[in-house]
mmCIF file of the C-alpha atoms, coordinates in Angstrom:
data_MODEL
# 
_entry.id   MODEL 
# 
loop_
_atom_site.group_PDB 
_atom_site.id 
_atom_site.type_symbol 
_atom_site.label_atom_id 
_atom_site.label_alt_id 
_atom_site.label_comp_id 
_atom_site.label_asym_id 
_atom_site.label_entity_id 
_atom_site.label_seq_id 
_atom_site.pdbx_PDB_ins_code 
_atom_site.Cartn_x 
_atom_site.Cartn_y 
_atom_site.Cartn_z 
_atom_site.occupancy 
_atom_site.B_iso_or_equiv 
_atom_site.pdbx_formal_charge 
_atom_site.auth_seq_id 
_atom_site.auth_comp_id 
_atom_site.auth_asym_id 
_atom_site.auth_atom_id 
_atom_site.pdbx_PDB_model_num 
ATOM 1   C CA . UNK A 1 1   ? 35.318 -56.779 170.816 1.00 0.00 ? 1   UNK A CA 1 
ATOM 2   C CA . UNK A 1 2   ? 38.994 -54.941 170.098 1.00 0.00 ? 2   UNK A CA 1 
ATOM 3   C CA . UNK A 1 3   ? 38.647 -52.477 167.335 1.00 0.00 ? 3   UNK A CA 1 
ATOM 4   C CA . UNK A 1 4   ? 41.650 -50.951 165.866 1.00 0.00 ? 4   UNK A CA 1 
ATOM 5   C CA . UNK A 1 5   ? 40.652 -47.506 164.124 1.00 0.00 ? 5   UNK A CA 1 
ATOM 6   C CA . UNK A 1 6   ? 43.071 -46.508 161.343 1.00 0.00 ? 6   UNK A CA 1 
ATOM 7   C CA . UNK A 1 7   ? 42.680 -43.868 159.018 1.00 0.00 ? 7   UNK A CA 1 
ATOM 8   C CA . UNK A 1 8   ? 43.447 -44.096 155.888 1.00 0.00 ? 8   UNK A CA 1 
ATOM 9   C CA . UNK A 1 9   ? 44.766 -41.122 155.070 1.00 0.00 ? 9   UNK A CA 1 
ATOM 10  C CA . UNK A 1 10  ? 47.934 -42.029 156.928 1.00 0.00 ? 10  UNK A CA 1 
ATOM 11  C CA . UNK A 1 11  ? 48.597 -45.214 154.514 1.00 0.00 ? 11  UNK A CA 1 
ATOM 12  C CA . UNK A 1 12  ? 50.039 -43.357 151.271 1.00 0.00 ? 12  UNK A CA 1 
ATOM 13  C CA . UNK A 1 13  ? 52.520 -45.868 150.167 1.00 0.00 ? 13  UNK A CA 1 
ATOM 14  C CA . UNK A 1 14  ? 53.736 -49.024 151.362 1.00 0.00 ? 14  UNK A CA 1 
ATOM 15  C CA . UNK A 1 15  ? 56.251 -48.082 153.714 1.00 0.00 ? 15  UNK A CA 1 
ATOM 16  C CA . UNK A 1 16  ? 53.697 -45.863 155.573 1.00 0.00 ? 16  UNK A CA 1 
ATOM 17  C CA . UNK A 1 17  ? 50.969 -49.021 155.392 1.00 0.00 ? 17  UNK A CA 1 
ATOM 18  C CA . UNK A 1 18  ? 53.646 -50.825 156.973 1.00 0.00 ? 18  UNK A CA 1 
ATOM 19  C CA . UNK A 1 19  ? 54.544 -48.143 159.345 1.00 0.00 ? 19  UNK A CA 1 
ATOM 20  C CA . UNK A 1 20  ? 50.880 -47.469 160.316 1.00 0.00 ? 20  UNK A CA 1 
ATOM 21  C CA . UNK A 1 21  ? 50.110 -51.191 161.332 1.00 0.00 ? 21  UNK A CA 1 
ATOM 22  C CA . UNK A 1 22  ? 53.129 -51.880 163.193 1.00 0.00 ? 22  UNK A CA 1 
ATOM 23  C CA . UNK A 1 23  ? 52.699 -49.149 165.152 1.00 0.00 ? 23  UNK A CA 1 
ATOM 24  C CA . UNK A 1 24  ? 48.590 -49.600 165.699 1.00 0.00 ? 24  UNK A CA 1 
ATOM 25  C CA . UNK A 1 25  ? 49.441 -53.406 166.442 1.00 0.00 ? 25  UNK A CA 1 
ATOM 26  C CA . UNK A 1 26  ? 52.265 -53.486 168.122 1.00 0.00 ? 26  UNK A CA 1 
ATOM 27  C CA . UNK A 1 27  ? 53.974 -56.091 165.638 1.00 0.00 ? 27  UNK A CA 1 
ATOM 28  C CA . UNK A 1 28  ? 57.059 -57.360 167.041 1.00 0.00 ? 28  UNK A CA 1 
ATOM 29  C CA . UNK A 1 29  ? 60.793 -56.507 165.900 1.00 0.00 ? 29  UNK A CA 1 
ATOM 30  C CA . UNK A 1 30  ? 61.240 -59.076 163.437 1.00 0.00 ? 30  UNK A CA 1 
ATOM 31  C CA . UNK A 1 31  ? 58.407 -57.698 161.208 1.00 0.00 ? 31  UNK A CA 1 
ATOM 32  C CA . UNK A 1 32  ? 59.926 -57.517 157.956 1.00 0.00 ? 32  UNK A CA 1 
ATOM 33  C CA . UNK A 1 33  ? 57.507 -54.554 156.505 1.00 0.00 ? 33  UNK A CA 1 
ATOM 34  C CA . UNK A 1 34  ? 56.224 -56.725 153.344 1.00 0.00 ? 34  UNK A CA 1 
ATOM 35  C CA . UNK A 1 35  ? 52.692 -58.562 152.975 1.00 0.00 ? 35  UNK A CA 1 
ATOM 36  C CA . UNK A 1 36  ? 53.836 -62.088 154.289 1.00 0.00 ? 36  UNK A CA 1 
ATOM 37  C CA . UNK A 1 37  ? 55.203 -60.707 157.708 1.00 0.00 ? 37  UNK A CA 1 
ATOM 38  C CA . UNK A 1 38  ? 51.810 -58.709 158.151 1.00 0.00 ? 38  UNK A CA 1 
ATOM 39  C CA . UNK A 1 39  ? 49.787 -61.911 157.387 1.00 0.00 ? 39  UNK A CA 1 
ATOM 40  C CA . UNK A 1 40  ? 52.048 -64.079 159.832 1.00 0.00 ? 40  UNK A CA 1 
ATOM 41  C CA . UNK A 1 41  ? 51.341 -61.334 162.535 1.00 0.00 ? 41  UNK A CA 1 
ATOM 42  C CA . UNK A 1 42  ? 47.837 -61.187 161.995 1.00 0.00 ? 42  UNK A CA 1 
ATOM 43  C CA . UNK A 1 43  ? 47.708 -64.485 162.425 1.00 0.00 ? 43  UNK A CA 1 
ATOM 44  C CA . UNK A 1 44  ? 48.922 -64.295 165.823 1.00 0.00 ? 44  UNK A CA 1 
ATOM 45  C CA . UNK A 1 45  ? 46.256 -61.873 166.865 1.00 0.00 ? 45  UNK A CA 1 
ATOM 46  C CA . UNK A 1 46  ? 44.697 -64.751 169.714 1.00 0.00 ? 46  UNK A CA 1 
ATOM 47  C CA . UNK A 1 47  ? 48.088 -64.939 171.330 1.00 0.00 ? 47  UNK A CA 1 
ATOM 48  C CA . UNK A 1 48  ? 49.160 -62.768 174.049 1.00 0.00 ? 48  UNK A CA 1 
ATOM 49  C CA . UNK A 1 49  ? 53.107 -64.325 173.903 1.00 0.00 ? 49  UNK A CA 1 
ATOM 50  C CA . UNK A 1 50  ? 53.616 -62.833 170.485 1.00 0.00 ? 50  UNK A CA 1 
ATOM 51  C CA . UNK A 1 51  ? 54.059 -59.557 172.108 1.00 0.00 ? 51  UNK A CA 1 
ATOM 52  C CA . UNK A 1 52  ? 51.625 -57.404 169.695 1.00 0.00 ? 52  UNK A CA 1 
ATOM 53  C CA . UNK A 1 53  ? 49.504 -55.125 171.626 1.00 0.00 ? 53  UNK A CA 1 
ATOM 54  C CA . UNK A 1 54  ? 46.002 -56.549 169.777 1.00 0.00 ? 54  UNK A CA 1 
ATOM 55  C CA . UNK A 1 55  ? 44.453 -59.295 170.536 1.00 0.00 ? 55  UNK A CA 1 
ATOM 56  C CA . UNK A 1 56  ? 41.365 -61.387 170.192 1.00 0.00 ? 56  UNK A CA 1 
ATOM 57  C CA . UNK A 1 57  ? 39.530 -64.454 170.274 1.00 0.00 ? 57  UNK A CA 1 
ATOM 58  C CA . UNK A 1 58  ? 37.582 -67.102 168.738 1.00 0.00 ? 58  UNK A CA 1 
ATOM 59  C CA . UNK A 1 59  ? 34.670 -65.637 169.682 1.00 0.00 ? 59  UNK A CA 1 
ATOM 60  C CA . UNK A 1 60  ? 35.488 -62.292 170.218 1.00 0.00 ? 60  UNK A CA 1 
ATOM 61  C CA . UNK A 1 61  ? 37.847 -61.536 167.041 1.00 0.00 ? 61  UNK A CA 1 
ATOM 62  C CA . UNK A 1 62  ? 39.765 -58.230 166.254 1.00 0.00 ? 62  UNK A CA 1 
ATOM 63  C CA . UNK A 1 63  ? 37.777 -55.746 163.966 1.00 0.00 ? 63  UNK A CA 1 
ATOM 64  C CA . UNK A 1 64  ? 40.215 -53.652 161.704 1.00 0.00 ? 64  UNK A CA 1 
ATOM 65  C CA . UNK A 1 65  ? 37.902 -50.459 160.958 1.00 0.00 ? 65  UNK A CA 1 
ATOM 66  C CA . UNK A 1 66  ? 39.811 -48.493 158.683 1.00 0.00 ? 66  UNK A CA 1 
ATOM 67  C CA . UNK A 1 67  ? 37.935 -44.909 157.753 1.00 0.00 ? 67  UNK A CA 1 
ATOM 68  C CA . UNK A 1 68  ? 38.097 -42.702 154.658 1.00 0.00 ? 68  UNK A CA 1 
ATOM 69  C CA . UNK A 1 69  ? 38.379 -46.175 152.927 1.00 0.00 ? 69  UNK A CA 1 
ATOM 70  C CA . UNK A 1 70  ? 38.360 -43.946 149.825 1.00 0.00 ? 70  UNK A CA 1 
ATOM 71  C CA . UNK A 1 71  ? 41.671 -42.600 150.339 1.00 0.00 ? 71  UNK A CA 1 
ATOM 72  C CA . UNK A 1 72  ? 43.626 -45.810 150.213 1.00 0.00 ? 72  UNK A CA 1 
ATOM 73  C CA . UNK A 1 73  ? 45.272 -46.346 146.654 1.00 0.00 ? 73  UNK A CA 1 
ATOM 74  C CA . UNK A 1 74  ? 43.749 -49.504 145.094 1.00 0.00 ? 74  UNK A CA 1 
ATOM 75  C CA . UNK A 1 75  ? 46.713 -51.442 145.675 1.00 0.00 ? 75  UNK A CA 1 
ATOM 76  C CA . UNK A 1 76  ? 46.862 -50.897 149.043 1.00 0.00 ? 76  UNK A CA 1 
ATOM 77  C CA . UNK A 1 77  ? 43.281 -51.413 149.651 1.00 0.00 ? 77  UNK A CA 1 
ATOM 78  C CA . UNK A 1 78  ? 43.293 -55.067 147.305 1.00 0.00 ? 78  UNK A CA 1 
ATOM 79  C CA . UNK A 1 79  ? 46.190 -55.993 149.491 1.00 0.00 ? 79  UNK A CA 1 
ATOM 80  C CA . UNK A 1 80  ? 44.969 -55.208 152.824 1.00 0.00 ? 80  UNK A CA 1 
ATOM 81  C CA . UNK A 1 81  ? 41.565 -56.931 151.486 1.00 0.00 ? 81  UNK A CA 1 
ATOM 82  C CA . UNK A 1 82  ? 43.542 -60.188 149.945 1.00 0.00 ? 82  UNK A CA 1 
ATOM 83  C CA . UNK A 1 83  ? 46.030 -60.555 153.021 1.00 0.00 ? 83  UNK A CA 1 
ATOM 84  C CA . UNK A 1 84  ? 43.327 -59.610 155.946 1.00 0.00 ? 84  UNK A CA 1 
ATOM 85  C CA . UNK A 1 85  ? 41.180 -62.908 153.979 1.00 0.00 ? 85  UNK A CA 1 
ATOM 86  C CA . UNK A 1 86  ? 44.169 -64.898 153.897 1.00 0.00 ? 86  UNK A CA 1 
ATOM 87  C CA . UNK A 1 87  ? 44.964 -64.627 157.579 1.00 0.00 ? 87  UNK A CA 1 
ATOM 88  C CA . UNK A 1 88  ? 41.108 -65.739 158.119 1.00 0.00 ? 88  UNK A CA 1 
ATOM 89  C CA . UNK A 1 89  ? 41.817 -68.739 155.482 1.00 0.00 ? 89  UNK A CA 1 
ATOM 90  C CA . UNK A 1 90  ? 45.217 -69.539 157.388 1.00 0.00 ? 90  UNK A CA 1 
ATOM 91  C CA . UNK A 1 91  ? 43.242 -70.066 160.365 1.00 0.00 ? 91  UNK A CA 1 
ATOM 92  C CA . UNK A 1 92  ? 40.145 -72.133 159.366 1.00 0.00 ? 92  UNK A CA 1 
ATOM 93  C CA . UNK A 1 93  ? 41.998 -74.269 157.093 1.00 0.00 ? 93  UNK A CA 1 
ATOM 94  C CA . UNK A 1 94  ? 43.881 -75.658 160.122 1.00 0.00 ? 94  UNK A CA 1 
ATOM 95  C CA . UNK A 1 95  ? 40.337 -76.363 161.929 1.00 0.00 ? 95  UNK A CA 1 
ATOM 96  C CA . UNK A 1 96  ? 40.702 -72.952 164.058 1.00 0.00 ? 96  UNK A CA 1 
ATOM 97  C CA . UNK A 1 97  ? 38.182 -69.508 164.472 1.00 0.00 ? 97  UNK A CA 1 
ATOM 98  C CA . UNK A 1 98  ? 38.862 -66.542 161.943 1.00 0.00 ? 98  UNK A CA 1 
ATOM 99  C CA . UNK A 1 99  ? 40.197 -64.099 164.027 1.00 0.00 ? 99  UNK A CA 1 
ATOM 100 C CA . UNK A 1 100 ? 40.295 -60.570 161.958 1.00 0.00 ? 100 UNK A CA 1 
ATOM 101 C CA . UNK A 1 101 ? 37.242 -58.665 160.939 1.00 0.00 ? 101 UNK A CA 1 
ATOM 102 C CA . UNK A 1 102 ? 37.261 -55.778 158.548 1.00 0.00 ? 102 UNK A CA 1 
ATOM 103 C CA . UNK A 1 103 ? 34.945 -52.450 158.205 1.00 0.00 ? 103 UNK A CA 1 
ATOM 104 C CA . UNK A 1 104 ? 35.411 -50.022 156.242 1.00 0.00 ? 104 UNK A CA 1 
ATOM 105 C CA . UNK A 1 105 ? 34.059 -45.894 156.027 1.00 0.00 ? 105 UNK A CA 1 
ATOM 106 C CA . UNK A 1 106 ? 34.068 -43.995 153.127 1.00 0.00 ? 106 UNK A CA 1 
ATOM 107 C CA . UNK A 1 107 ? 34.120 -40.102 153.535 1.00 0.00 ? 107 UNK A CA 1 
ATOM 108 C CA . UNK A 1 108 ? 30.649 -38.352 152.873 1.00 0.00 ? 108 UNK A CA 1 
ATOM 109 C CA . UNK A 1 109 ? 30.418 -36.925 150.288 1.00 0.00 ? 109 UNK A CA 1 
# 
């Protein structure tokens, strides 16, 4: 199963969010660094001819672990939550797998 690691206290604002995933991902030049180009690459995570460097299938779908959770602002984090279900929703609603997993880590305490 591919598992993309990210660490959350790299994402402090949105420009680094979009900075972190596009380099972690491999999204392709047209990525427009807002919330409906992330969700339209995510969605493309089971084809190797979109030219991102994740992919997955069906049964073997990407799993986005992002650790120190507890870091992300609340925006960020209800975004990545809301979008990351949307891709999944995208998918099934056309008869097709989800394709993204999340899991999260929150620091020890």
């Amino acid at each position: 199963m591919p598992i993309v690691r990210i660490d959350a206290r790299r994402i402090r604002d949105w420009d680094t969010f979009h900075d972190v995933f596009y380099h972690e991902f491999g999204f392709p030049g047209w990525y427009g660094r807002n919330l409906d180009a992330w969700i339209d690459c995510m969605s493309y995570l089971d084809d190797p001819e979109s030219g991102m460097i994740v992919h997955g299938t069906a049964s073997d779908p990407v799993v986005l672990h992002i650790d120190h959770i507890d870091s992300l602002r609340s925006e960020l984090y209800a975004a990545l939550i809301e979008c990351a279900a949307f891709v999944n929703w995208r998918r099934t609603d056309v008869g097709d797998a989800a394709i993204l997993c999340l899991s999260f880590y929150r620091t020890p305490r």
